[in-house]
C-alpha positions in Angstrom: 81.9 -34.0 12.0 84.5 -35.2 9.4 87.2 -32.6 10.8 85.9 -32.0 14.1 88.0 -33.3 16.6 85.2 -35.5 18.7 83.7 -38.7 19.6 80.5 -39.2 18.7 80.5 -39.4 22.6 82.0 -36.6 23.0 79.5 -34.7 21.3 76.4 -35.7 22.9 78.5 -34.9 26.7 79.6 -31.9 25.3 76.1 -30.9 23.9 73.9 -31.7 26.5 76.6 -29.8 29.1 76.2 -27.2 27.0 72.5 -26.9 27.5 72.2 -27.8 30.9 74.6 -25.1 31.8 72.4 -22.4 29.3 69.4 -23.5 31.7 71.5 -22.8 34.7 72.7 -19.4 33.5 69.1 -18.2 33.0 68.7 -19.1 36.8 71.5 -17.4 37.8 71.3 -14.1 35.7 68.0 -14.1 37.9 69.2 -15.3 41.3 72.5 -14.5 41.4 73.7 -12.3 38.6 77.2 -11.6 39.5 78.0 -15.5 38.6 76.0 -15.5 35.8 78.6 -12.4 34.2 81.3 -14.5 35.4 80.3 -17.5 33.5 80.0 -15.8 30.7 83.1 -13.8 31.0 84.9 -17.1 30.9 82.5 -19.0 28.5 83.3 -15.8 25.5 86.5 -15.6 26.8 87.3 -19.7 26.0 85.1 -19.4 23.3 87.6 -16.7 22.0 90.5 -18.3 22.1 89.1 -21.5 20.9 87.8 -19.9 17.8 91.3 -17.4 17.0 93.3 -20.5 17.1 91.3 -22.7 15.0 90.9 -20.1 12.9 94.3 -19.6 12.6 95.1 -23.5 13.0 92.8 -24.9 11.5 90.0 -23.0 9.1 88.4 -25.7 7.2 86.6 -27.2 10.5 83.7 -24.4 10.4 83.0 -26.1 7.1 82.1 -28.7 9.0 78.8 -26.9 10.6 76.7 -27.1 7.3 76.3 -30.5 8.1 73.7 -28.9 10.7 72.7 -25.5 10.0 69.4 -24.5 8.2 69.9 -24.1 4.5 70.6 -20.7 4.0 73.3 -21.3 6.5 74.6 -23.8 5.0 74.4 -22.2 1.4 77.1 -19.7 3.2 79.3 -21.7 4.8 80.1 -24.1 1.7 79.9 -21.0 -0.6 80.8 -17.2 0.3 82.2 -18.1 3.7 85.1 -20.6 2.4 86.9 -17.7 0.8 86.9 -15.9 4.1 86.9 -18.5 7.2 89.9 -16.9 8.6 89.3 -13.6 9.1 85.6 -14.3 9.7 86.4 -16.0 12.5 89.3 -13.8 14.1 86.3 -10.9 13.8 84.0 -13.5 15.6 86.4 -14.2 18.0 87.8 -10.4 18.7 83.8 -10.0 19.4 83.6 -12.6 21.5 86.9 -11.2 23.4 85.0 -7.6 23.7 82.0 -9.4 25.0 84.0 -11.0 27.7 85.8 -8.0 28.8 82.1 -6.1 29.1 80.7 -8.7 31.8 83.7 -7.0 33.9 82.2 -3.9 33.6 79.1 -1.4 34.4 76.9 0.9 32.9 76.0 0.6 29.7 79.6 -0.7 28.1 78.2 -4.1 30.5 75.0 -3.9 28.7 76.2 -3.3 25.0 78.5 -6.5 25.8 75.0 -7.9 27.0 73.6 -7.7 23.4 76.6 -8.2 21.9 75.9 -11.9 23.8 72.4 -11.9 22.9 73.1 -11.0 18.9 75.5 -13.6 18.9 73.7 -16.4 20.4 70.7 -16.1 18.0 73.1 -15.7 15.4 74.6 -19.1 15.9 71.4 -20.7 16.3 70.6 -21.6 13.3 74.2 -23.5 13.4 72.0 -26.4 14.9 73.1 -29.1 17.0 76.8 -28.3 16.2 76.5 -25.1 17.7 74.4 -26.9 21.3 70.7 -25.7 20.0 68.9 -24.7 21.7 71.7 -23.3 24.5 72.6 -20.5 22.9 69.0 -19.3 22.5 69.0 -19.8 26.6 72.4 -17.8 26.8 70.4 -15.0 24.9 67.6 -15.3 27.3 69.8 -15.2 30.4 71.8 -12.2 28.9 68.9 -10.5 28.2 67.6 -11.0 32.1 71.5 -9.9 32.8 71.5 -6.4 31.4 68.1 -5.9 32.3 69.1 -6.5 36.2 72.7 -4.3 35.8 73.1 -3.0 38.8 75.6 -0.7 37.9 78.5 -2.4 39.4 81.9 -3.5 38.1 82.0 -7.4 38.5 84.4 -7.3 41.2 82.5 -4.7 43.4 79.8 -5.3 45.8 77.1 -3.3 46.5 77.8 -2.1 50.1 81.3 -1.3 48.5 79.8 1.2 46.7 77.5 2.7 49.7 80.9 3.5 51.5 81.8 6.2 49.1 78.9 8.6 49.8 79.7 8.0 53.5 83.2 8.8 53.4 83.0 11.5 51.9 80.3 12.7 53.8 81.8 11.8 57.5 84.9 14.2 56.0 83.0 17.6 56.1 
């Protein structure tokens, strides 16, 4: 944690926020799915612009998750990935961003950002405690239970808003 910018404090809050909050969102992809899409509409979307402005800020801090990650990880992000933090990360973090912007959505474009979620979370896993593990694991699981309940709606729309369309234009003829 050399360059991160946290308390040793800090860290444990922020970490076991991080996976109390994973927990709740596999409760609420089940029980009430339209929060769950918002939480993670505004968890990729901080997540986003936290990452694009480090990135562009401040590049050497990923260097700083070897200190956790499994050793292949590690290997990469003290060897192939120093070369390339910046633009790694403004990829990461446009993904992130596109990830966000599909929990606003329906149909399948809401459950490719679904796997985009899921793909991502096991991909930082191995990141370790630096990256909250085991929460994102949970965020996969409750993204995963997310998509699989899509019920075809934009986030803003409710379901009875979309039973008045067959209506209306049925009372017309």
């Amino acid at each position: 944690m050399d360059h991160l910018p946290f308390t040793p404090f800090f860290f444990v809050l922020a970490y076991i926020t991080s996976n109390v909050l994973a927990l709740l969102s596999i409760f609420a992809s089940i029980r009430f799915p339209k929060f769950a899409r918002l939480f993670f509409l505004m968890l990729f979307g901080w997540a986003c612009w936290i990452n694009s402005s480090m990135a562009l800020d401040s590049p050497w801090v990923y260097q700083d998750y070897a200190e956790s990650a499994i050793p292949l990880y590690k290997q990469f992000i003290l060897g192939t990935f120093e070369a390339i933090i910046t633009p790694m990360v403004l990829v990461i973090a446009i993904c992130q961003a596109l990830i966000a912007i599909a929990m606003l959505l329906k149909g399948k474009l809401f459950q490719i950002g679904c796997w985009g979620g899921i793909v991502f979370g096991l991909a930082v896993a191995p990141l370790g405690t630096y990256a909250a593990f085991p929460a994102t694991v949970f965020m996969a699981i409750a993204l995963y239970l997310l998509q699989k309940k899509n019920d075809n709606l934009y986030l803003w729309e409710r379901k009875h808003d979309e039973h008045k369309k067959p209506h209306l234009a049925h009372a017309s003829h």
